[in-house]
C-alpha positions in Angstrom: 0.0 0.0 0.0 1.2 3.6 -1.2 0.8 7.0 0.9 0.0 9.3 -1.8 0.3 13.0 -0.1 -1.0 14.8 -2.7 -4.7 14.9 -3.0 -6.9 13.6 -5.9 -8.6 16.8 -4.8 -5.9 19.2 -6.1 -7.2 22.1 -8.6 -5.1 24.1 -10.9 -6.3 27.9 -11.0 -5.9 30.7 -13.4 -5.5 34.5 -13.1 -6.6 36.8 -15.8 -7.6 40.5 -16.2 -11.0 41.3 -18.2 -10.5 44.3 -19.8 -14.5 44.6 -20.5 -15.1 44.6 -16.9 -12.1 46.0 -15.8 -11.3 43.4 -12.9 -9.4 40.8 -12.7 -10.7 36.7 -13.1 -9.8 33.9 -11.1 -10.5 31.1 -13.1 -10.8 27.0 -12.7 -8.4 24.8 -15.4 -9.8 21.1 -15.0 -8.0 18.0 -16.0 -10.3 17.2 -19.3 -8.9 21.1 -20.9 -12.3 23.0 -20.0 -12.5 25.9 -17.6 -15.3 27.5 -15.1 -14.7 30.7 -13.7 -14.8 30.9 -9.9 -15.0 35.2 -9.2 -13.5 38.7 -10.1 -12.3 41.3 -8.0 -10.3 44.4 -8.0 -6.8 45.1 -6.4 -6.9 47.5 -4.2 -4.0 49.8 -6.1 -5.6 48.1 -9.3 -2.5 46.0 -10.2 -0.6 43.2 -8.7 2.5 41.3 -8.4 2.3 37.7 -10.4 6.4 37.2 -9.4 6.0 37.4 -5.9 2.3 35.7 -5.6 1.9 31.7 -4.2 -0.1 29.4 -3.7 -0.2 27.8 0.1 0.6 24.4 0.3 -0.3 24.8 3.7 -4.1 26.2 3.9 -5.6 26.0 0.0 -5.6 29.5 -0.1 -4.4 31.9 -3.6 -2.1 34.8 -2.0 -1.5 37.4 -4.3 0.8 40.5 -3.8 -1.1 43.7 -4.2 1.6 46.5 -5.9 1.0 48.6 -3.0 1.0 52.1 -5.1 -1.0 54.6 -4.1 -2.8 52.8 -1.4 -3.1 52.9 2.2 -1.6 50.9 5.0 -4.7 49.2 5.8 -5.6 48.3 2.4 -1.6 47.2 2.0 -1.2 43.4 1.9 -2.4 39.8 0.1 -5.1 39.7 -1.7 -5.7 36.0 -0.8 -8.7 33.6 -2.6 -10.2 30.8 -0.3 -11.5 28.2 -2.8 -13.5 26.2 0.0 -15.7 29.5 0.0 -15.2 31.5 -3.4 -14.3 34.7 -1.7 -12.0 37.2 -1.4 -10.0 39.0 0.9 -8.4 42.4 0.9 -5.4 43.5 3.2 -4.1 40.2 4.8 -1.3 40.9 6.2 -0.1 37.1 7.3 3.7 37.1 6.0 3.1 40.2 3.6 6.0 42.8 3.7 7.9 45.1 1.6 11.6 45.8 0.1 12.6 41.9 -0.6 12.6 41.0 -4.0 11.1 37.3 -3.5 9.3 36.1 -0.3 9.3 32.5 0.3 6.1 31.3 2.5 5.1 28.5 3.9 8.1 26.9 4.3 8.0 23.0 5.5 10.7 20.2 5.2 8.6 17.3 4.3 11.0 14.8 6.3 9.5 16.2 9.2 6.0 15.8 7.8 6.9 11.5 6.3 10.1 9.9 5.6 12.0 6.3 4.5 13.7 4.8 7.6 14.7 1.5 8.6 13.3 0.1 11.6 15.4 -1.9 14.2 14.9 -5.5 12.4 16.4 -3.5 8.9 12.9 -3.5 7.1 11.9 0.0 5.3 8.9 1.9 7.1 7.8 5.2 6.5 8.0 7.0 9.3 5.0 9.6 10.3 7.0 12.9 12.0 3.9 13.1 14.3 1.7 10.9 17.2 -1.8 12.5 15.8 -3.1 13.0 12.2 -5.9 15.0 12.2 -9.1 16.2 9.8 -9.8 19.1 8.5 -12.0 19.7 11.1 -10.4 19.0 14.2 -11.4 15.3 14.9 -8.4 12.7 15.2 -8.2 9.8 12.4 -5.1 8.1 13.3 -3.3 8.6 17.2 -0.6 6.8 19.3 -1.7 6.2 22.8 -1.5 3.7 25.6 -3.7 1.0 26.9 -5.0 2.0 30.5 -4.8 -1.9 31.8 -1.4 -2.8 30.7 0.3 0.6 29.8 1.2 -0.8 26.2 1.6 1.2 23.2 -1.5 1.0 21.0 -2.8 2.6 18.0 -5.9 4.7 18.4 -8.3 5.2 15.5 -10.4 7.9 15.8 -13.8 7.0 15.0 -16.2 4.0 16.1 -16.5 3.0 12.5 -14.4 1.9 9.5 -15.8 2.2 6.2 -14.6 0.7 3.1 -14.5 2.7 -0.8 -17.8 1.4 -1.8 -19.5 2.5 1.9 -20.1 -0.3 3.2 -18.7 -0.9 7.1 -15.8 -2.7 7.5 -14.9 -2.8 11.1 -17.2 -0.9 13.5 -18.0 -0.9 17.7 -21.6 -0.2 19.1 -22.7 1.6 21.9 -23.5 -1.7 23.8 -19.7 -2.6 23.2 -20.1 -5.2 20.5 -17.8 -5.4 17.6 -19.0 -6.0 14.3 -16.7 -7.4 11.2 -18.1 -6.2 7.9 -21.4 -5.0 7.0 -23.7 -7.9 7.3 -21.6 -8.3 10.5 -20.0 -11.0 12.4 -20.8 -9.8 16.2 -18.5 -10.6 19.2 -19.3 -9.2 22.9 -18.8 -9.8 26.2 -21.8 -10.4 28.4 -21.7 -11.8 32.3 -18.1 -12.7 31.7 -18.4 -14.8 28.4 -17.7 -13.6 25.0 -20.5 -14.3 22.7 -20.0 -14.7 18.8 -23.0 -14.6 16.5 -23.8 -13.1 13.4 -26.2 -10.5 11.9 -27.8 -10.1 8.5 -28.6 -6.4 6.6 -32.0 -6.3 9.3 -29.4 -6.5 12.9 -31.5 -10.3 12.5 -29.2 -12.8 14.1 -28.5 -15.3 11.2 -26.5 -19.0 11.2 -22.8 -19.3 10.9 -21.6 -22.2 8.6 -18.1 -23.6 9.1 -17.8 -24.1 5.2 -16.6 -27.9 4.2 -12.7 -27.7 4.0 -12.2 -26.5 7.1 -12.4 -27.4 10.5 -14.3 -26.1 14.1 -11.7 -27.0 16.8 -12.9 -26.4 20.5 -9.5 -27.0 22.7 -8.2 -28.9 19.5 -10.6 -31.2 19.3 -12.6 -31.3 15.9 -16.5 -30.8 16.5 -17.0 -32.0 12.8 -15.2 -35.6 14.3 -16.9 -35.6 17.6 -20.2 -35.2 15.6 -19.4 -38.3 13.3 -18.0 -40.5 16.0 -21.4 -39.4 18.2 -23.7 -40.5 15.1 -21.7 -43.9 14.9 -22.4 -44.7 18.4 -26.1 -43.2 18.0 -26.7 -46.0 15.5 -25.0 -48.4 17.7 -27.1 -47.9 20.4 -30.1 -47.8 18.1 -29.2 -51.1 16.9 -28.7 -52.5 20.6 -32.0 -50.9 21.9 -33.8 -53.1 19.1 -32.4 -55.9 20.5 -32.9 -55.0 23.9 -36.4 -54.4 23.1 -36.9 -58.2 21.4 -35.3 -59.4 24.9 -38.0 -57.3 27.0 -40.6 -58.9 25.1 -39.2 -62.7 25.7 -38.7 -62.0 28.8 -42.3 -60.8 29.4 -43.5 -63.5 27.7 -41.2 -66.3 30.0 -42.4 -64.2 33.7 -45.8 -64.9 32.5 -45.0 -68.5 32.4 -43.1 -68.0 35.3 -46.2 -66.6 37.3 -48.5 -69.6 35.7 -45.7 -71.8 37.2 -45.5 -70.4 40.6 -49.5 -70.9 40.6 -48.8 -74.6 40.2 -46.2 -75.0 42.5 -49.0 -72.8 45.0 -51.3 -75.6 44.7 -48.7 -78.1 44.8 -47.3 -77.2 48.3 -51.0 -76.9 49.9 -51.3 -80.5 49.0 -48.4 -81.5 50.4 -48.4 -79.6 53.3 -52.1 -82.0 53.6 -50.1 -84.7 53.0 -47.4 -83.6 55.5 -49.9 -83.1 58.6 -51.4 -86.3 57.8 -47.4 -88.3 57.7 -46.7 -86.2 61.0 -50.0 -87.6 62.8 -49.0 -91.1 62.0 -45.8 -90.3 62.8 -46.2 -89.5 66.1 -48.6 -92.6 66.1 -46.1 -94.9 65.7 -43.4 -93.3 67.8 -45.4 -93.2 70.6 -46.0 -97.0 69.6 -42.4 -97.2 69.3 -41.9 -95.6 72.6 -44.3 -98.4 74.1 -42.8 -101.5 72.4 -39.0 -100.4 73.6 -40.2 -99.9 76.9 -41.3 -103.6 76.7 -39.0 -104.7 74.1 -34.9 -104.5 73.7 -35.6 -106.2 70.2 -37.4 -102.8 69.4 -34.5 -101.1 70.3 -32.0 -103.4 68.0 -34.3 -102.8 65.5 -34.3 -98.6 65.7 -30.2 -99.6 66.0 -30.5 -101.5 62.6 -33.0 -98.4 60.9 -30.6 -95.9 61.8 -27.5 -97.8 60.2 -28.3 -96.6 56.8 -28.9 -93.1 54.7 -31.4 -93.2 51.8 -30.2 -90.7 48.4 -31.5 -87.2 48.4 -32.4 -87.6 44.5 -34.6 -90.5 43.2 -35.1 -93.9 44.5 -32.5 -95.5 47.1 -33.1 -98.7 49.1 -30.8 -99.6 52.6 -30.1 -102.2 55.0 -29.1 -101.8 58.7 -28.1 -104.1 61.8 -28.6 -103.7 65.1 -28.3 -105.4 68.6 -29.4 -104.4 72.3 -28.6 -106.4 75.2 -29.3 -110.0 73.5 -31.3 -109.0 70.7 -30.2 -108.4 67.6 -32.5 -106.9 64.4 -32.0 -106.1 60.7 -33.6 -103.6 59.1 -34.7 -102.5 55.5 -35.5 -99.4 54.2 -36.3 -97.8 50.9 -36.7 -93.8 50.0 -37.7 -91.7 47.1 -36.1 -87.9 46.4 -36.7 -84.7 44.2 -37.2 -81.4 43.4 -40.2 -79.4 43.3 -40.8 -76.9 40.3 -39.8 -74.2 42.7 -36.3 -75.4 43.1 -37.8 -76.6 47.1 -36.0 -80.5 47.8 -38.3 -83.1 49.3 -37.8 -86.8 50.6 -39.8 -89.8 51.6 -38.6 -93.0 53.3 -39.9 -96.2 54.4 -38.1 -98.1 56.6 -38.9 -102.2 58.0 -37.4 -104.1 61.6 -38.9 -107.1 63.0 -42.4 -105.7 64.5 -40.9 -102.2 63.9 -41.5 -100.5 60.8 -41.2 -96.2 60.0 -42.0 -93.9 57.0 -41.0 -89.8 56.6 -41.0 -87.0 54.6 -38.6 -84.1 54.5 -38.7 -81.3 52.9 -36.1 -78.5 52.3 -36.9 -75.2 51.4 
C-alpha cells in the first residue's frame, strides 16, 4: 500500500484580467482542458505582483501580492482567494511585507512531515514525524496512545467506525460494546463474563454461521466435525442395541408370564403336600409313641431302631438300605427304601420307608 500525499482533490487555478469589466478573473483549469470561472475582483491599487504571488501548500488559499501604489496601510497586503468559499480577501497581512525582492512562505521540510527509515529489524517503514493525524475539522483519524490496563503502546483510531470505498462498514464498535466485522456483520461481545460470537444479517437479525466444508471447528483442538461423526456412529450403535434389547424385554415378558403360571402350580402343589405332611406327622407320632411303648417292653425294638438308623437313603430319586442292630441280647435287621426330588420351585423333598422285625417307620422331608 502507497501514501499518496498529494490529494486527488488538487485544482489548478488561473489568473486573468477582463478588460471589458475592468477586474481581474480567477478562473478553474480542470483535467479534461475546460475551464469554469470561480470570481473577479479588483486590487486595491488596481495591479498586482504575479512574481511574488503563491499558492499555500499549507491552507488551500491563492495569495497574491497587491503592488501597493497609491494605497493605504490598511488596504496594504495579500489579496488572498479561499476556494473552499469562493471569496475574497483584501489587506491580509499574514507574512506580507515590503523591500525583498522574492518572499518565500510556507516553508516546510517534508522529512519532518513522512520519511524512509529502517526500523530496528532493517525493514523500510515510512516514518509519520507526528503521534496525531488529524481532519480538517479538528477530529483525530489516526493517534498513538496507551492502553489504560497494561500501559502498552497501541494505535488509536479515531472514529467508532471503519468504512470501506464502496460505503459499506468494514470494522465498526456499538454503543453496547459489540464489535462488528463487515457490513452484514459478524458480532463478538462480552456479556456476564463470556464472549459471545453470533452473526447478523442487513436487518441487525441474528443469522447462522456455517463452518464451510474444507475447514475445521476446533474447540481446545478437538474437531467438532469428528466428535459429531463418532457421536452418530455410536447413536446408530445404540439404536441397533436398543432393538435388540427391546426383542429381549418382550421374551422376557413373555417367559415371567409363564413363570407366574408356574408359581401358581407349584402354589397348589405345596397346599397339598403340606395335607399330606400333617397327615405323615399324625402317623408319625402314632407310631413313635407305639415305638416308645414296644422299647419300653421290648430290647428287640431297640435293636431294630439300632438296625434303621445304620443306613442313609439318596436325596435324588429312588435309594433302598439295609441296617443291623443289637441291644442287650437282641439283635434286628432292618430295610429301608426312599424316594427324592425337586419341586418346580427349586424346594428339595424326601420320603422313606423303613422295616425291623415288629418295627416298621416312614418320613417326609422337605427343604426349602
Amino acid at each position: 500500500m502507497s501514501l499518496n500525499i498529494i490529494s486527488e482533490g488538487a485544482n489548478t487555478y488561473a489568473i486573468k484580467y477582463n478588460s471589458e469589466i475592468s477586474k481581474n478573473e480567477i478562473w478553474l483549469i480542470k483535467s479534461d482542458g475546460t475551464y469554469d470561472k470561480l470570481i473577479d475582483f479588483t486590487f486595491p491599487s488596481g495591479f498586482w505582483t504575479p512574481a511574488t504571488s503563491y499558492a499555500s501548500d499549507k491552507d488551500g488559499k491563492l495569495y497574491l501580492k497587491d503592488s501597493g501604489s497609491g494605497i493605504s496601510e490598511e488596504e496594504k497586503g495579500w489579496v488572498v482567494y479561499d476556494p473552499s468559499t469562493n471569496t475574497i480577501s483584501t489587506g491580509v497581512k499574514d507574512g506580507y511585507n515590503e523591500g525583498f525582492q522574492k518572499v518565500f512562505s510556507d516553508v516546510l521540510k517534508i522529512d519532518s512531515l513522512i520519511k524512509n527509515e529502517t526500523d530496528s529489524s532493517g525493514d523500510k517503514s515510512s516514518v509519520i514525524g507526528t503521534d496525531e493525524l488529524v481532519a480538517s475539522t479538528g477530529t483525530t483519524i489516526i493517534a498513538n496512545g496507551t492502553d489504560s490496563k497494561d500501559g502498552t503502546a497501541t494505535t488509536v483510531i479515531g472514529s467508532n467506525d471503519i468504512v470501506g470505498s464502496d460505503g459499506d462498514t468494514l470494522i465498526s464498535k456499538e454503543s453496547d460494546g459489540s464489535v462488528h466485522i463487515g457490513e452484514n456483520s459478524l458480532v463478538t461481545v462480552e456479556t456476564d463474563g463470556v464472549q459471545q460470537l453470533y452473526a447478523t444479517n442487513a436487518s441487525d437479525e441474528m443469522i447462522n454461521i456455517n463452518i464451510k466444508k474444507g475447514t475445521d471447528l476446533l474447540i481446545d483442538g478437538v474437531s467438532v466435525s469428528g466428535s459429531l461423526n463418532t457421536n452418530a456412529t455410536n447413536i446408530t450403535a445404540n439404536k441397533t442395541a436398543i432393538a435388540s434389547n427391546t426383542t429381549g424385554i418382550a421374551t422376557n415378558k413373555t417367559a415371567i408370564a409363564s413363570n407366574t403360571t408356574g408359581v401358581a402350580t407349584n402354589t397348589t402343589s405345596i397346599g397339598a403336600i403340606s395335607t399330606d405332611l400333617s397327615t405323615f406327622k399324625t402317623s408319625t407320632n402314632n407310631q413313635m409313641q407305639a415305638l416308645e411303648r414296644e422299647m419300653n417292653s421290648y430290647s428287640s425294638g431297640i435293636a431294630s431302631a439300632i438296625a434303621m438308623s445304620q443306613f442313609s437313603l439318596a436325596q435324588d430319586g429312588f435309594s433302598v438300605g439295609m441296617g443291623r442292630g443289637s441291644f442287650k441280647s437282641e439283635n434286628e435287621t432292618a430295610f429301608g427304601i426312599g424316594y427324592g426330588g425337586k419341586f418346580t420351585n427349586g424346594s428339595m423333598f424326601q420320603i422313606q420307608a423303613s422295616k425291623s422285625g415288629d418295627a416298621s417307620g416312614v418320613g417326609l422331608t422337605i427343604t426349602f
